[in-house]
N, C-alpha and C positions, 0 to 999 in steps of 0.2 A: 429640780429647781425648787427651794425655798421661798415664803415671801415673807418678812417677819412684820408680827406687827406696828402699825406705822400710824401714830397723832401729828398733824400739825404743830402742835405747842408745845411738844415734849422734849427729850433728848433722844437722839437716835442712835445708832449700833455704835458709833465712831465715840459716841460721847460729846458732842458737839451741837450747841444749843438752835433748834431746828425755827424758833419763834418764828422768823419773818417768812416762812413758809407758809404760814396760817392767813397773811396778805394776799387777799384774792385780786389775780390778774384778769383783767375784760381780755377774753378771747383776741378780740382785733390787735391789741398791746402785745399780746404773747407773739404771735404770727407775726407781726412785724417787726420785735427783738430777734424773731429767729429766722429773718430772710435776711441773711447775708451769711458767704461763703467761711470768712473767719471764723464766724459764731459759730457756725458748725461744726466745722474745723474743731474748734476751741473744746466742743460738747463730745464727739468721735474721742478727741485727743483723751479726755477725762475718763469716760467709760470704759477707754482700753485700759487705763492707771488701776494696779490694786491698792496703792497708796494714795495720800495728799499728794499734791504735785508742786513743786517750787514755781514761784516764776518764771524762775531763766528756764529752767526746763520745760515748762507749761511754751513759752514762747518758740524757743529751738524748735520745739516741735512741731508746731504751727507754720502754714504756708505763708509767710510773711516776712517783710523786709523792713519795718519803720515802728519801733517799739511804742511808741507814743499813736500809731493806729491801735498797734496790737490794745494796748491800753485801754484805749477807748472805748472797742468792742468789748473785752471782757468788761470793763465794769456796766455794762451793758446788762449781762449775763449775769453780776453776782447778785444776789437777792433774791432771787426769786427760781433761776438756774441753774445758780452754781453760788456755792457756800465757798467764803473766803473764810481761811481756820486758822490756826495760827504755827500751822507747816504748809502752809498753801492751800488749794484749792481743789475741791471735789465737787462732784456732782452733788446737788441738790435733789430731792426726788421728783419735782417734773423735769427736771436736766433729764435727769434714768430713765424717765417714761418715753420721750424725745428720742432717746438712744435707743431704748427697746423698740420701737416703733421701728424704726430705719434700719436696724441691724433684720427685723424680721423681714422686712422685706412688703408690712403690709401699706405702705404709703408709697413707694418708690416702685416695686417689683411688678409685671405681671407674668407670668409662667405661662410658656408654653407647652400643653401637651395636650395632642389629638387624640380621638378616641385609640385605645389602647389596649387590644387582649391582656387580661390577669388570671394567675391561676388560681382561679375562685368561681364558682357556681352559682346561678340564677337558684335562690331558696324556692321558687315557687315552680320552674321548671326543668330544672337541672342542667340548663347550657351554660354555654360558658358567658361571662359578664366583662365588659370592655370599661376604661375609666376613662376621666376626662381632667382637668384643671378648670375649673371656670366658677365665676361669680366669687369666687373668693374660699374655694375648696374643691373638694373630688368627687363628680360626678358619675355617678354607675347606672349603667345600660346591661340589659339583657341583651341577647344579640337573636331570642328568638321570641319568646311574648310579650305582653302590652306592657310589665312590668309592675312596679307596687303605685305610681303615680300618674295622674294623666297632668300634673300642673308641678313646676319646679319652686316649691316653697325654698323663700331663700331671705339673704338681708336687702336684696333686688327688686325682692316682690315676689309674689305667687305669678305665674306668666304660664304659656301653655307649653308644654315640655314635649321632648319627641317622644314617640313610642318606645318602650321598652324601660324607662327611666325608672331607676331604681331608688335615686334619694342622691343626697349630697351629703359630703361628712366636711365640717368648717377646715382648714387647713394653712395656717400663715404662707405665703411665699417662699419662706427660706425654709421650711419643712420638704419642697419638691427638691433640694438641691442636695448631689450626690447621694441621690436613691433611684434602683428602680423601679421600674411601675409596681411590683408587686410589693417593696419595701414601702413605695408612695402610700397605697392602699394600706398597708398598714399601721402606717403613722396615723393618715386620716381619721380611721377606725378608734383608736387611741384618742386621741384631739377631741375627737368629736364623742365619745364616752365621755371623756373626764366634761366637755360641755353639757351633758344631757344630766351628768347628776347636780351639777347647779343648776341650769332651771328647772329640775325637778323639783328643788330644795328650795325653788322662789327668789334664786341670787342672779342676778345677772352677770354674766361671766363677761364684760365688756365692763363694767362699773360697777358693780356691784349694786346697786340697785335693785328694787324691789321688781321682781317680774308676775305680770298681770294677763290672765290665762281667760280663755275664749272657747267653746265649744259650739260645732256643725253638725248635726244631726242630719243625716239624708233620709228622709221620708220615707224613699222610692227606692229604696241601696237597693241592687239587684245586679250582684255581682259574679256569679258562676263562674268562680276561677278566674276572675279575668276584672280590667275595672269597668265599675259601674257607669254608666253613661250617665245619670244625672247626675253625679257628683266629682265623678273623673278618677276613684279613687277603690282600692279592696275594701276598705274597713268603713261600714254606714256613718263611724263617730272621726269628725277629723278637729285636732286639735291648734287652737294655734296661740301665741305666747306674743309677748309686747313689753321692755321694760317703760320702769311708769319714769324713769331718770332720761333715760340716750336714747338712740333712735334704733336699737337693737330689738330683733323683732323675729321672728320666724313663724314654723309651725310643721304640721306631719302627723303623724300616727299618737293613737293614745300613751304607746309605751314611752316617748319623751316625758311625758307629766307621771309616769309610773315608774320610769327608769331609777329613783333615789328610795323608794319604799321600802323599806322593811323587811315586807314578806321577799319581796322578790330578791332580793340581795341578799336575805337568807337562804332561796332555795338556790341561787349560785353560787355561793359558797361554803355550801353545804357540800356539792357536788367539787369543789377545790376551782371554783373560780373567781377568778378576782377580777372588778371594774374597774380598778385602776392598775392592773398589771396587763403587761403590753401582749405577755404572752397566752393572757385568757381569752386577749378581744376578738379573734375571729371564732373562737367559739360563741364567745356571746352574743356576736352581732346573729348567730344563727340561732340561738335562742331568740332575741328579739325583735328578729324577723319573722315570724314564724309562731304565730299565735293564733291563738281562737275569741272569737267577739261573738258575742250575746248580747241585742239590747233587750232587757228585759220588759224595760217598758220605755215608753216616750216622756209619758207626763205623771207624776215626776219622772226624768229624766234618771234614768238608773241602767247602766251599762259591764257587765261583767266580760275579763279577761284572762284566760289561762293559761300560761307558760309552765314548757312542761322541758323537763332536762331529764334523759333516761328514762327511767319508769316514776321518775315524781314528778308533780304538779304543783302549781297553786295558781288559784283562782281568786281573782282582786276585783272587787264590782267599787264603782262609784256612781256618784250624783251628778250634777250638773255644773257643781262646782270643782270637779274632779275630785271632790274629796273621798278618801276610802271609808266605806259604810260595811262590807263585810269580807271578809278573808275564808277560804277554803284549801286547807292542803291536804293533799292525796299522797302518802310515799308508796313505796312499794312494798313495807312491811304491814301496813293497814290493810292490804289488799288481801 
């Protein structure tokens, strides 16, 4: 999927003068043009359309019997919905957002699926790892140790997680449909990569918006394999993230705010993998799962990371601000 660039005040792909798009609607006004069954109807009907759509067809197609309701309601909808053109009628672009929404399934849908054997490996013990649907993505369990989390960071909340919990990867609703578990888990993986390199990048992948980073330091990490009881967690440094726009918000491991760097994306595709190729991500989720932490010091706060693919490395330290301050790479011909 594409998404092309898009001004309010401009022309858009169709050629069709987009100006009254740039009229901001009060949330209450939008939600209350768009509760009623017609209107939707009206919105569904347009997003299936690859063309402008006539009237009388626009209507035909519409569950409705009294042209002058039908009437009503759309002009309800043009301006600000839906773009009246002069071969009829198209989606506007919050029309398409409205559409996207509901075709995903993340407004209407909840998915059900119970924990779940997959055939994939606990990174840190080598059993087998069981999935879940919940909170709004795919949940992973060890089925024999404490796991990489003692708390489910999510857009829910941080909340105390069961034993074994491995992490959550985001996942729309209509992503669980006709897949199975193992296909599930691989989309999620995918999903949730391509999110981790926007808020590396500081974009909020919900609005784009500017995203505003957070660091936890555990004092007392004392972790032996296993997590630490003062903090709940493997890794002393726990990150977490907040756009400064929408109410999107997480958090996890350092390698989220490292995941779009440079180095590291160099040394994966140095080795032929790719983060946005679907057929890299279960390699990579085992790269970066799977790292080594060093705080070098507390104050200033300076934290070094190395991931390591084959016989190469690199080693990424940062500040407090997660900013990278030095890089180290290791291949296997330096050796």
């Amino acid at each position: 999927m594409s998404v092309a660039p898009h001004c309010d005040t401009v022309t858009d792909e169709r050629g069709s003068d987009t100006a009254a798009d740039s009229q901001r609607l009060a949330p209450d006004d939008a939600f209350a043009v768009l509760g009623n069954d017609i209107r939707m109807d009206i919105l569904r009907t347009l997003g299936e359309a690859d063309r402008d759509v006539s009237f009388s067809t626009l209507y035909d197609a519409v569950d409705v019997d009294d042209s002058g309701q039908f009437s009503y309601h759309l002009d309800k909808m043009v301006g600000h919905f839906v773009a009246d053109t002069d071969d009829g009628y198209r989606l506007a672009l919050p029309g398409r957002r409205i559409v996207e929404a509901i075709l995903s399934g993340a407004v209407t849908d909840r998915p059900s699926l119970s924990r779940t054997p997959v055939d994939t490996a606990c990174p840190y013990c080598g059993s087998g790892v069981e999935i879940q649907w919940a909170g709004g993505g795919v949940e992973l369990f060890c089925q024999s140790c404490s796991g990489r989390y003692g708390h489910a960071y999510g857009e829910g909340g941080d909340v105390r997680s069961e034993r074994g919990y491995l992490g959550r990867h985001p996942l729309p609703p209509a992503g669980t449909r006709d897949r199975d578990p193992d296909e599930l888990l691989h989309a999620a993986w995918t999903w949730g990569n391509l999110e981790i390199l926007s808020v590396a990048s500081g974009l909020c992948p919900r609005c784009s918006g500017t995203v505003e980073w957070s660091v936890d330091l555990c004092e007392n990490h004392d972790a032996e394999g296993e997590l630490c009881d003062a903090c709940g967690r493997r890794y002393a440094l726990g990150v977490g993230f907040a756009c400064g726009n929408c109410i999107f918000s997480s958090g996890g491991e350092p390698v989220i705010a490292l995941g779009g760097t440079t180095e590291l994306l160099a040394l994966l595709t140095t080795h032929g993998l790719d983060p946005v190729d679907p057929e890299s991500i279960r390699r990579i989720e085992e790269v970066q799962g799977e790292y080594e932490e060093e705080i070098v010091s507390s104050d200033p706060l300076r934290a070094a990371y190395t991931f390591t693919v084959d016989d190469d490395s690199v080693t990424i330290t940062v500040d407090e601000d997660l900013a990278v301050v030095d890089v180290t790479t290791n291949t296997a011909d330096s050796v």
